[in-house]
C-alpha positions in Angstrom: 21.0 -9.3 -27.1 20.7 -5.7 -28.4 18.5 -3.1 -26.6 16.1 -2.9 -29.5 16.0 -6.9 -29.2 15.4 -6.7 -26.0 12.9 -4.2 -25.8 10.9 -5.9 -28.8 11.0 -8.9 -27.2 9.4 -7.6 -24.1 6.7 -5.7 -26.0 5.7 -9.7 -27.5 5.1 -10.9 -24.1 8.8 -12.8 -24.3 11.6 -13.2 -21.8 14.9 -11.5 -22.9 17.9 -11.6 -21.3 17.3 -9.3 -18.3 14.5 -6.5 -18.1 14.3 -3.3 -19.8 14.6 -0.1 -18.6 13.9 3.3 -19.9 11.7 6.6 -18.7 9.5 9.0 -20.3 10.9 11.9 -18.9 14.3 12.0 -16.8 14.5 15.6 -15.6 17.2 17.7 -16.6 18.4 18.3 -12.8 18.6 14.4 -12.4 20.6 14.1 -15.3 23.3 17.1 -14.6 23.6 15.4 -11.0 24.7 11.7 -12.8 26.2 12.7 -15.8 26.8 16.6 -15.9 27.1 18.4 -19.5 25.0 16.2 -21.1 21.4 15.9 -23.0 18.8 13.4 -22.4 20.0 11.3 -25.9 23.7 11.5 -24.4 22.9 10.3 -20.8 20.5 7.6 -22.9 23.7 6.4 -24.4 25.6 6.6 -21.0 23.8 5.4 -18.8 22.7 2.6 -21.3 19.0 2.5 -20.9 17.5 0.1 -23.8 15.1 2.6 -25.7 15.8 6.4 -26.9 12.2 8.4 -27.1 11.6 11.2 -29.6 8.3 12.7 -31.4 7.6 14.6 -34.2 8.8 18.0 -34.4 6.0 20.5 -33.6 7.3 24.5 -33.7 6.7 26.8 -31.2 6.7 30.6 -31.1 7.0 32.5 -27.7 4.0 34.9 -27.2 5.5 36.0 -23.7 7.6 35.5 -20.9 7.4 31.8 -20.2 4.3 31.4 -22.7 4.4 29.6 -25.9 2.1 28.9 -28.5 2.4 25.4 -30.7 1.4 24.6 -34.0 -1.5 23.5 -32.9 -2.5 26.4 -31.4 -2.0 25.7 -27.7 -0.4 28.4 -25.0 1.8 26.4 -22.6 3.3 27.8 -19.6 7.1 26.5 -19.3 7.7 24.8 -15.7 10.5 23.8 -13.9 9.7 20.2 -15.2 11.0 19.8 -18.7 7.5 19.7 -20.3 5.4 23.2 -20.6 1.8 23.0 -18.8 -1.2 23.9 -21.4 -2.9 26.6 -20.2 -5.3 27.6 -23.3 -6.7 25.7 -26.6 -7.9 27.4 -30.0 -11.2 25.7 -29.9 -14.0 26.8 -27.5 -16.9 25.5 -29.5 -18.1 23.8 -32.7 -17.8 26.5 -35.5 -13.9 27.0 -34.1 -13.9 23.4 -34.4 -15.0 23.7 -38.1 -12.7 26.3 -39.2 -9.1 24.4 -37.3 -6.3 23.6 -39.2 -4.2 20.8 -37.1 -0.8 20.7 -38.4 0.3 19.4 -41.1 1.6 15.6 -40.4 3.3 15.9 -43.8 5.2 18.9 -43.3 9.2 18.9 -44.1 11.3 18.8 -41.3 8.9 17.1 -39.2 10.6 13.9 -38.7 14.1 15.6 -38.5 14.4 14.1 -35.1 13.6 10.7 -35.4 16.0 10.3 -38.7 19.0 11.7 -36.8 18.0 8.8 -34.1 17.3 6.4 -36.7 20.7 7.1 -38.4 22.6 6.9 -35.2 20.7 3.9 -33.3 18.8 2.2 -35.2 19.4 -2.0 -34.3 21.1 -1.1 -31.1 18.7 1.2 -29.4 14.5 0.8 -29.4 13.8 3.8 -30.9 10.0 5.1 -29.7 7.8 7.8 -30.8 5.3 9.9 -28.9 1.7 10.3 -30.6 -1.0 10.6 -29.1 -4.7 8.6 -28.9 -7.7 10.0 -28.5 -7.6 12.0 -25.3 -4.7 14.3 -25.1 -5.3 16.3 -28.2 -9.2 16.9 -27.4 -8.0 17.9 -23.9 -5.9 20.7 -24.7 -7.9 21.8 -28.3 -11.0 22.4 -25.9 -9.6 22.5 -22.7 -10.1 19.8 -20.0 -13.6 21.4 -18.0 -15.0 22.3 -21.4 -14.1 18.8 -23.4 -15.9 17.0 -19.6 -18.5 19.6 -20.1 -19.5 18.7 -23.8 -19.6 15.2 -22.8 -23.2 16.4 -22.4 -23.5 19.3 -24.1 -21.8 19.0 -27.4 -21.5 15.5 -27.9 -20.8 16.4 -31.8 -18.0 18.4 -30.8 -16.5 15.8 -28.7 -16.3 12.9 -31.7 -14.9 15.5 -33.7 -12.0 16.0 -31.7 -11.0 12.6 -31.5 -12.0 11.5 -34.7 -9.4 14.4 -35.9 -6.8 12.9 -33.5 -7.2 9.6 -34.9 -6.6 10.4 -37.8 -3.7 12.8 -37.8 -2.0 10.1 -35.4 -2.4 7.5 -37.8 -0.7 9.7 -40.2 2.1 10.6 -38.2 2.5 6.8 -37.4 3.0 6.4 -41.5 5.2 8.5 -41.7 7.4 7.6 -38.1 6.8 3.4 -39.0 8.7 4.8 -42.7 11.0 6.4 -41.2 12.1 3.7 -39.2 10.6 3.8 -35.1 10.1 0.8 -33.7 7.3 1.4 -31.1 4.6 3.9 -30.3 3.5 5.2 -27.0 0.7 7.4 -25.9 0.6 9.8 -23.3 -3.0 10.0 -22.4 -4.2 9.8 -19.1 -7.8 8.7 -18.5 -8.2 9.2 -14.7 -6.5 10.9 -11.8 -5.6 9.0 -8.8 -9.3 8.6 -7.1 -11.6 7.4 -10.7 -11.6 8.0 -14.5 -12.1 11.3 -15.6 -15.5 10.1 -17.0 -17.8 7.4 -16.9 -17.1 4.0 -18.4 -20.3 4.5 -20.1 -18.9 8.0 -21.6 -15.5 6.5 -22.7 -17.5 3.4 -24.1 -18.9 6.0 -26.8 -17.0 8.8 -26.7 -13.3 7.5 -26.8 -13.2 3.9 -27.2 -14.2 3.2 -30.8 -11.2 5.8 -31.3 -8.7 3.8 -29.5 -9.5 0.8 -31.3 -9.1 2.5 -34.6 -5.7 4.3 -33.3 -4.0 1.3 -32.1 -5.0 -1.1 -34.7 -3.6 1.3 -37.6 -0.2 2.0 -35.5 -0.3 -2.0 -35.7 -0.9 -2.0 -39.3 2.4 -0.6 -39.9 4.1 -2.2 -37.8 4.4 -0.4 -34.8 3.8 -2.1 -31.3 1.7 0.5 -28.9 2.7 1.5 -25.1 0.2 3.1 -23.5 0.0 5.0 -20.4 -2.2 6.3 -18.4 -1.9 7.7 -14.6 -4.4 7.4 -12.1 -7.1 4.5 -11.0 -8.0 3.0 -14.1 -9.6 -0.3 -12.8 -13.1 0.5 -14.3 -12.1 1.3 -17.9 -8.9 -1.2 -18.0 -11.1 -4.3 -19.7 -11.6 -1.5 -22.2 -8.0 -0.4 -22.9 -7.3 -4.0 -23.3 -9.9 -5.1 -25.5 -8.4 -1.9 -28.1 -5.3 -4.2 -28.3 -2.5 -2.3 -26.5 1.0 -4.0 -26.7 2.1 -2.8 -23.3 -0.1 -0.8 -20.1 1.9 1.5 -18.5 2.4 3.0 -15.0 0.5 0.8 -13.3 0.0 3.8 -10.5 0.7 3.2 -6.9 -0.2 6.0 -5.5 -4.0 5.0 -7.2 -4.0 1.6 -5.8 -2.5 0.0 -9.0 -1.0 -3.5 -8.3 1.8 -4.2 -10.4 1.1 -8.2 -9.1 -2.6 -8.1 -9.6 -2.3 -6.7 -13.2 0.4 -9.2 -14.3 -1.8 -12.3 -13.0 -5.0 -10.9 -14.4 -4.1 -9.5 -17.7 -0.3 -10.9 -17.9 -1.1 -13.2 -21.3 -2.6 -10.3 -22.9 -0.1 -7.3 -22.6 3.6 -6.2 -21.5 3.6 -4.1 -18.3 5.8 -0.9 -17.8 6.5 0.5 -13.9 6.5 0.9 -11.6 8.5 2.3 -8.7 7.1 4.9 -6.5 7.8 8.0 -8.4 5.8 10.3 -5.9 7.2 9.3 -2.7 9.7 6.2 -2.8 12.0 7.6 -5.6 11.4 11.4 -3.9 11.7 10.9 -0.7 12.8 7.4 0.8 16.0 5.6 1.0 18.5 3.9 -1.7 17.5 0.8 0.5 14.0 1.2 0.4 14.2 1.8 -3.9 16.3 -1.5 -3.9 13.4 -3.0 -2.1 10.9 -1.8 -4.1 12.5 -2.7 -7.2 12.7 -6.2 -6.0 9.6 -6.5 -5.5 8.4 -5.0 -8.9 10.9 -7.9 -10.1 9.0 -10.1 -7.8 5.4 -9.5 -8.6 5.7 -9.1 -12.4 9.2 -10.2 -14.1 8.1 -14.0 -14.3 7.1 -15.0 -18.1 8.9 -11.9 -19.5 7.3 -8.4 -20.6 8.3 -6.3 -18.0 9.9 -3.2 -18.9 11.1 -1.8 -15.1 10.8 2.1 -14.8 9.2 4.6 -12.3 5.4 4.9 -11.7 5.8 7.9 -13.7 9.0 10.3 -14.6 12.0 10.8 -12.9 11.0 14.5 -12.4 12.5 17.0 -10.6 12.2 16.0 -7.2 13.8 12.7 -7.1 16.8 12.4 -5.7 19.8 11.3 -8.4 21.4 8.8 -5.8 17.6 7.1 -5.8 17.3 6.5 -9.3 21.2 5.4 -9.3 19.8 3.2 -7.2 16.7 1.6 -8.9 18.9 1.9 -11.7 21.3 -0.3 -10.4 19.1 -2.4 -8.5 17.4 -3.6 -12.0 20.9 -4.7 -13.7 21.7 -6.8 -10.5 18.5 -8.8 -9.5 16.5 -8.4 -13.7 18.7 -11.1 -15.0 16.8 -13.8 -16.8 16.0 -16.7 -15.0 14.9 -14.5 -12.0 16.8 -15.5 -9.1 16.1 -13.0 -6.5 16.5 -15.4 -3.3 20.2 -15.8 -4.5 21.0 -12.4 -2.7 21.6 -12.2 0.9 20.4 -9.3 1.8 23.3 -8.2 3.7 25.3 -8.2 0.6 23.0 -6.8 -1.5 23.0 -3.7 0.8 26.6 -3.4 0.4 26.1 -3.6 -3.2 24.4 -0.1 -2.9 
């Protein structure tokens, strides 16, 4: 079974032949430790994880040290993560809003990426592309105190913000499904780790018509949706589900997430994606405890298929390369289909690592 197969086969609720396993984000400090000299599509190939992860090729111009602007008009700050932090939107009210020109999801060039992937990995490799739902793009247009703020205040303002993401995602996914991705996921996070950044009531009319509408036009070209979202979603989750999401993702720990809990409740519905520790297991605990906890991610959720094994989050700066190695490692010994975990005595498994 090919990567690609296996990955699609995970994202239909199947089982392949062992589980998946691919990150968002695998810092670039993590990577020079395990493979040195090489970029995240090389240590992708290397390391042979099943999907390879682009998006659509948005320009930047510097405006000052460590600043950036984007074509859509956002300053980021750079980090010493490998994404830039958005520090300041184009849109502080409704006549801005009126007069914003999003970019151009037709533009030349904008799909260079994904056709170099295509070209090299298509069949052998998932190949996934990040757009975005209804959250993200509102959240750094407006700002994320101003876009909770007009929640109440400008209520106009809000749907226009995510009706305009919805529909310039839905014509990105035209032109990525074209082009030849496989899978969609979404990057936006609905709650921290103590409660959704708004009230089930608000993201019942603000943001979950728009979901639905997303999702089911990514599936209308074919493209099977992961979405994550961070934090304690427990009171909006019937709500991401009923939009018809292929696969949930982290599944956050450090929120009170249960990998086990999710997979019985909503396990016929959608694939799962996580979710080792990210924040403290994979930062700051043992290659023994990541082999346990990969286990038991195995154990709670691998049963029946669609599981794609990862990290609660990233593999971002701070964890250490020998823990991922580890979880890594830990998924190619004990993700085998049938599951067979009790095979491994445990003394021998510790060896093994």
């Amino acid at each position: 079974m090919t990567s690609a197969e296996r990955v699609m086969r995970v994202l239909g609720r199947q089982e392949p032949d062992r589980i998946p396993h691919f990150e968002w984000i695998i810092d670039r400090k993590v990577r020079e430790a395990i493979c040195p000299g090489g970029t995240m599509e090389e240590f992708t190939v290397r390391m042979g994880l099943d999907a390879i992860l682009t998006a659509p090729d948005i320009a930047k111009e510097p405006i000052a040290p460590n600043r950036f602007r984007n074509e859509w008009g956002v300053v980021l700050q750079t980090t010493a993560e490998e994404h830039g932090f958005p520090i300041e939107g184009p849109i502080h009210g409704l006549d801005d809003f009126r007069r914003y020109e999003p970019p151009n999801p037709h533009a030349p060039g904008r799909y260079q990426s994904l056709q170099q992937l295509v070209k090299r990995y298509k069949g052998d490799l998932a190949i996934g592309v990040h757009l975005n739902d209804v959250f993200s793009i509102p959240r750094y247009l407006l700002g994320f105190e101003r876009l909770m703020m007009a929640l109440i205040d400008e209520p106009d303002l809000v749907r226009g913000l995510v009706d305009l993401s919805v529909q310039i995602n839905l014509a990105m996914a035209r032109e990525v499904a074209r082009r030849g991705a496989d899978f969609v996921f979404t990057g936006d996070d609905y709650a921290s780790a103590e409660r959704p950044f708004m009230s089930p009531k608000a993201f019942r009319e603000f943001f979950l018509p728009g979901l639905k509408r997303v999702v089911a036009g990514f599936h209308e070209v074919g493209l099977p949706v992961i979405k994550h979202t961070d934090g304690n979603i427990r009171p909006l989750v019937e709500m991401i589900l009923d939009s018809g999401i292929d696969c949930l993702d982290p599944i956050d720990p450090i929120a009170g997430m249960d990998i086990g809990e999710m997979k019985a409740l909503y396990g016929s519905r959608i694939a799962l994606k996580g979710n080792v520790d990210c924040a403290h297991t994979l930062t700051f605990g043992s290659e023994r405890q990541i082999v346990d906890e990969t286990r038991e991610v195995i154990r709670k959720a691998a049963r029946g298929g669609g599981l794609i094994l990862s990290s609660s989050n990233s593999i971002h700066s701070a964890v250490k390369p020998g823990n991922y190695l580890a979880m890594w490692n830990a998924i190619r010994m004990y993700g085998k289909y049938p599951i067979q975990l009790d095979r491994w005595e445990d003394a021998g498994a510790a060896e093994a690592f």
